[in-house]
C-alpha positions in Angstrom: 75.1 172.0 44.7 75.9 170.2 41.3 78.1 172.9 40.2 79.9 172.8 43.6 80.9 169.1 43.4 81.8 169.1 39.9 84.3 172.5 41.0 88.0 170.9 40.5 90.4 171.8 43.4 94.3 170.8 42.4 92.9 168.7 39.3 90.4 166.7 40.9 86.5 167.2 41.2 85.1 167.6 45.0 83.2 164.7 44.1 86.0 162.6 43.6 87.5 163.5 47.0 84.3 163.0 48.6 84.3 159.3 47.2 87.8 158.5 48.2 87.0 160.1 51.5 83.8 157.7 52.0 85.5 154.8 50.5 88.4 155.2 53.4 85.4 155.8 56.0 83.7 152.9 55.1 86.8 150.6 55.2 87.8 152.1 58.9 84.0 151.7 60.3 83.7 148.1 58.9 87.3 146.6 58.7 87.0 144.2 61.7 83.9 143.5 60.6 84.9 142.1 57.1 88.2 140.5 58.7 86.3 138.9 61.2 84.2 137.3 58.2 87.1 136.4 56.3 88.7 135.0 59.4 85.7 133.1 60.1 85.4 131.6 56.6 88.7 130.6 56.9 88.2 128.9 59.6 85.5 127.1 58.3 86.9 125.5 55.3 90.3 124.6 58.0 87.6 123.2 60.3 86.1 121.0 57.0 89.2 119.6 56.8 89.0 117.7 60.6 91.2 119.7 61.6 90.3 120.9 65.2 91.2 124.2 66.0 91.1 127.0 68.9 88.8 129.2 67.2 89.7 132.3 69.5 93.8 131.7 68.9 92.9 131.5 65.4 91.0 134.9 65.8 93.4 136.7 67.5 96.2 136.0 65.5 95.2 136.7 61.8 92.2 139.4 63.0 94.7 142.4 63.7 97.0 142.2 60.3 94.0 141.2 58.1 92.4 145.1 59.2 95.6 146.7 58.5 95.9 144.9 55.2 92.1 145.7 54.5 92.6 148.9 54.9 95.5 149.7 53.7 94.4 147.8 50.5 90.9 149.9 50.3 92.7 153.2 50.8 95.3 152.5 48.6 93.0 151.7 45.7 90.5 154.6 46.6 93.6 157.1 46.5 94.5 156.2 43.0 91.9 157.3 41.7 92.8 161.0 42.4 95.1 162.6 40.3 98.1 163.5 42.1 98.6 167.6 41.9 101.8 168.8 39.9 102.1 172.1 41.8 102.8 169.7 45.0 105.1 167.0 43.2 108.1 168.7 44.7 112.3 167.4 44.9 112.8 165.8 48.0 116.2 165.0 47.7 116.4 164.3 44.0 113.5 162.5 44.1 109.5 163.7 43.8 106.8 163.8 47.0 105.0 161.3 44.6 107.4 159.2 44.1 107.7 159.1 47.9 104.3 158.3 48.8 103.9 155.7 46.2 107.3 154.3 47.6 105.7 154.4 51.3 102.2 152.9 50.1 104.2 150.2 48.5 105.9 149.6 51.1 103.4 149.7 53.8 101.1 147.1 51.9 104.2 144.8 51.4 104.9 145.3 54.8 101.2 144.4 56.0 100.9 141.3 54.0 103.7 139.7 55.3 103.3 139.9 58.6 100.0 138.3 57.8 101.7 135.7 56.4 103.9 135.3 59.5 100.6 135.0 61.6 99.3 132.1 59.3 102.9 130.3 59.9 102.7 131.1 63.9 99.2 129.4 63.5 100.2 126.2 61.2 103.0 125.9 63.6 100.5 126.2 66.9 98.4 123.2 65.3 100.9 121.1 64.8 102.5 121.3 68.1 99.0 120.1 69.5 99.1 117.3 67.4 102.7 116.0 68.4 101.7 116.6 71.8 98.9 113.7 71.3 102.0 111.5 70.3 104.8 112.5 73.2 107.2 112.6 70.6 109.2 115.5 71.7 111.2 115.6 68.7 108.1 116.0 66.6 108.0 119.7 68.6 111.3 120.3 68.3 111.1 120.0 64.2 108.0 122.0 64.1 110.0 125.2 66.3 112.5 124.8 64.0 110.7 125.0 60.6 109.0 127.5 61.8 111.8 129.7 62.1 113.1 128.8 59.3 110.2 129.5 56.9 109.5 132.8 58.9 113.4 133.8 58.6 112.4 132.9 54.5 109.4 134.8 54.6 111.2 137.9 55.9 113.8 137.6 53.2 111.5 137.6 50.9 109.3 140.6 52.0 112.6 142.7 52.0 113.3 141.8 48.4 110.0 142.8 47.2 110.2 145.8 48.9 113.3 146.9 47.4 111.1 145.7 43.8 108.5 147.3 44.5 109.0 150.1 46.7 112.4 151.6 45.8 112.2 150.1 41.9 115.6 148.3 42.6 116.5 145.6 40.1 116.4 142.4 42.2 117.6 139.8 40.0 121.5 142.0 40.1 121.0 142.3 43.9 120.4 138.9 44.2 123.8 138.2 42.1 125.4 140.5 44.2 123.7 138.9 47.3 125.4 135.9 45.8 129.3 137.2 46.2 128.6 138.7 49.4 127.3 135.4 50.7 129.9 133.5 49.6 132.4 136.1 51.3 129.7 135.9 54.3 130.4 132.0 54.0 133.8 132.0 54.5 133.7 133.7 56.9 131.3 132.1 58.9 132.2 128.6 57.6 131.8 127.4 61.6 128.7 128.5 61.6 127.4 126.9 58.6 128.3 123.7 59.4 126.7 123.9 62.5 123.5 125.0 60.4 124.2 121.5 58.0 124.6 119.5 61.1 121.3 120.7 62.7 119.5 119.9 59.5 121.4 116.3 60.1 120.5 115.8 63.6 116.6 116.6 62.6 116.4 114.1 60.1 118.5 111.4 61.8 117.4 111.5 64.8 120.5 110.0 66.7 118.9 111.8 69.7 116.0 114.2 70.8 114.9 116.0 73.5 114.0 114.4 76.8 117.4 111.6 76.0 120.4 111.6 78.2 123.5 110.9 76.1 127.1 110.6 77.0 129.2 112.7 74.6 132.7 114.0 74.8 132.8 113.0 78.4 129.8 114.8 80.0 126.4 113.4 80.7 123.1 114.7 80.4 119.5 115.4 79.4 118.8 116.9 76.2 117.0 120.1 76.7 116.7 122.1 73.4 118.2 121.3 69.8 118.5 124.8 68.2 120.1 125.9 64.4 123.8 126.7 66.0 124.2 124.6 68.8 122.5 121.4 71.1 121.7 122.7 74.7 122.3 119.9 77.6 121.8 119.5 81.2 124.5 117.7 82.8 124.1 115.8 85.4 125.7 118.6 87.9 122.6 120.0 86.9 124.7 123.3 85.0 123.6 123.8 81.3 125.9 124.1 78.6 125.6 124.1 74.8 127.6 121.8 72.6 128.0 123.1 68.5 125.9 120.8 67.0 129.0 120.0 64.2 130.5 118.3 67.4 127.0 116.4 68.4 127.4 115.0 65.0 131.0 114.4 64.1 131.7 112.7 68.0 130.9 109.6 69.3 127.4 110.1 71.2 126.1 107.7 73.4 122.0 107.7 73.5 121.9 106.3 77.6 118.1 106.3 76.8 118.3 103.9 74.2 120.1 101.2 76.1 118.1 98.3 77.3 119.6 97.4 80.2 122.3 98.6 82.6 125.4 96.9 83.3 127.6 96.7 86.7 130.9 95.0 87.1 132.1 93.6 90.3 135.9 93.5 91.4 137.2 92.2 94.1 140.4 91.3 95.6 140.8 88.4 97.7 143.7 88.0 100.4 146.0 84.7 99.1 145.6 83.1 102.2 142.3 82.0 100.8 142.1 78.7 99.3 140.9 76.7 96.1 138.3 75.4 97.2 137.3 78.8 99.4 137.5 80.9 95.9 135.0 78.2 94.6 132.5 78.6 97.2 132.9 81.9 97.2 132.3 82.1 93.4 129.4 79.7 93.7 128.0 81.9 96.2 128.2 84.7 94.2 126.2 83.3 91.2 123.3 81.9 93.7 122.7 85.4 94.6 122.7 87.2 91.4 121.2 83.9 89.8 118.2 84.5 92.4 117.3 88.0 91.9 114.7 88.0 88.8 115.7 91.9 88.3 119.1 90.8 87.3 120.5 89.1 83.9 123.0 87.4 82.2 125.4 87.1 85.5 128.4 85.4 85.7 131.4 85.3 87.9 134.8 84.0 87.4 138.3 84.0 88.8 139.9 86.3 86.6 143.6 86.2 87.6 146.1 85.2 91.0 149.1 87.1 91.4 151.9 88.4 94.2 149.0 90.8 95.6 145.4 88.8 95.6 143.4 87.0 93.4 141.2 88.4 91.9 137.7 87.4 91.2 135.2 89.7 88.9 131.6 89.7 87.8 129.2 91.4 85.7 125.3 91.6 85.1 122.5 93.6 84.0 119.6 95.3 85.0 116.8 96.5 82.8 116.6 100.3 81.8 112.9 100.4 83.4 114.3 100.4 87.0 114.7 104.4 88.5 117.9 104.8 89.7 116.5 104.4 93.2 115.7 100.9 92.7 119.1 100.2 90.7 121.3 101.7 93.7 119.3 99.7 96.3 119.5 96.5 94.2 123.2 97.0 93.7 123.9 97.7 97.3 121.8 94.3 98.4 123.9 92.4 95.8 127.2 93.7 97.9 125.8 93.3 101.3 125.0 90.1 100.7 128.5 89.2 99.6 129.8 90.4 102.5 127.8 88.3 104.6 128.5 85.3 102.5 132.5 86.3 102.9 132.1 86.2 106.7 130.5 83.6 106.6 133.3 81.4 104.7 136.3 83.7 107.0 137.5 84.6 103.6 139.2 88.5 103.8 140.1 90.8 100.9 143.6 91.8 100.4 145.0 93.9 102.4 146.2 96.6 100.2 143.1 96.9 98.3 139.3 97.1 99.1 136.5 95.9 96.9 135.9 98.1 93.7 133.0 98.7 91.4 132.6 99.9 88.3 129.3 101.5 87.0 128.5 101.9 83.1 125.8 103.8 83.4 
């Protein structure tokens, strides 16, 4: 029996296949096993740290790339021990079978790690959503979607270089110089593009608006849905979705409608030139008694703003705070008009006879 496991087969001793053999064994019998105690350790020292986490999303994400890696890692180590034969080093395609495995085991490994890697980021990126979510800041969720992307996007990058490094034996540092010229070609070329990229990073950091605001820009309205790396998605107020290049979010006028504190309506109206002085007073007067008596409504006035060949014409203006719905602001600004008419028939003064009242809304 000693003889037969010291017998060499294709330069290695039975005994040394037998040990690779058991170390793979072992690694496929008890992989989840060790990755669910690593996992768990991990968890540990995060939980140390106050941070509180779901345990079972922690699990599920790291558990399945931490076996592969475990046992890739194992075998790989275990197969390097035995000598590879010559008589099956063949050419394939000017280049040896050993050569090609190593290649593939490089690979494989580099491969496995970082999509661990990419798991830990999903994680990172899952705990701090739940913490922005404590503080309804929407933006905070927003930022944390996009750096996640953008270190994942990294993290790829970087697992294809050191693939080419260390599975294909390719001199990085001159691909990376040529990289360089291509991305500069790649840069003109896509110059739009990058400067959409800048004026994300802007927008981020800025913060002229996030998600949940309705803001007024190159004449359309609406609610801020998603801010992504190429462009800022928007629901009008049609309710249709459209995306504006985030180079134009930032280089146009926007106006935050969130932001303002209160809302402001102008009156117009056009008042026949029968009426007289002292009717245009009382009529003004009248005007100011009911704004003036409305505690939803500030800073009103009311003035005769010009007479002409037409009408005279007497205008007003006053605000409303932002905390109304736009229920209450419609019903408030139809009492306010109702109320003038009633005070005009009660003082037989009559608008003009070529034009009718007119409002204006700044919404």
């Amino acid at each position: 029996m000693r003889n037969f496991l010291q017998t060499e087969f294709y330069h290695n001793t039975v005994t040394c296949y037998l040990s690779v053999l058991l170390f793979i064994l072992l690694a496929v019998l008890f992989k989840r096993y060790i990755s669910k105690y690593f996992v768990s350790l991990l968890y540990k020292i995060i939980s140390k740290t106050g941070k509180k986490l779901n345990k079972l999303a922690f699990i599920e994400l790291l558990l399945e790339p931490l076996e592969n890696f475990l046992l890739l890692f194992v075998s790989f180590v275990a197969l390097d021990k035995i000598t590879f034969p010559k008589e099956l080093d063949v050419l394939i395609y000017r280049v040896t079978l050993f050569q090609v495995i190593d290649s593939a085991t490089s690979c494989a490994l580099i491969i496995t790690f970082i999509w661990l890697c990419l798991r830990a980021i999903d994680f990172i990126a899952i705990i701090l959503e739940e913490n922005a979510a404590k503080t309804n800041d929407q933006s905070e969720s927003q930022l944390i979607i996009f750096f996640k992307d953008f270190f994942k996007m990294i993290l790829v990058i970087i697992g294809f270089l050191l693939v080419l490094r260390f599975g294909f034996n390719k001199d990085i540092g001159n691909l990376v110089t040529g990289l360089s010229i291509v991305g500069a070609a790649i840069a003109l070329a896509t110059k739009e593009s990058l400067e959409n990229l800048i004026a994300s990073f802007i927008i981020f950091f800025d913060k002229p608006f996030t998600i949940g605001d309705t803001v007024k820009v190159n004449n359309l309205t609406g609610m801020i849905e998603r801010i992504g790396l190429r462009s800022t998605r928007i629901r009008t107020e049609e309710k249709t979705y459209i995306s504006v290049p985030n180079k134009q979010m930032v280089d146009s006028i926007v106006d935050n409608l969130s932001l303002r504190t209160f809302r402001k309506v102008i009156l117009h109206f056009e008042i026949s030139l029968s009426t007289k002085a002292t009717q245009l007073q009382e009529l003004i007067n009248g005007i100011k008694d009911i704004l003036d008596k409305d505690l939803n409504i500030k800073n009103a006035s009311v003035f005769l703003k010009e007479t002409g060949k037409n009408a005279h014409i007497i205008e007003g203006e006053y605000y409303t705070e932002m905390i109304q719905t736009l229920e209450e602001f419609t019903k408030l600004r139809e009492q306010v008009y109702l109320d003038v008419i009633i005070l005009m028939e009660k003082k037989d003064i009559v608008l003009a006879a070529t034009n009718s009242d007119v409002v204006v809304i700044n919404k």
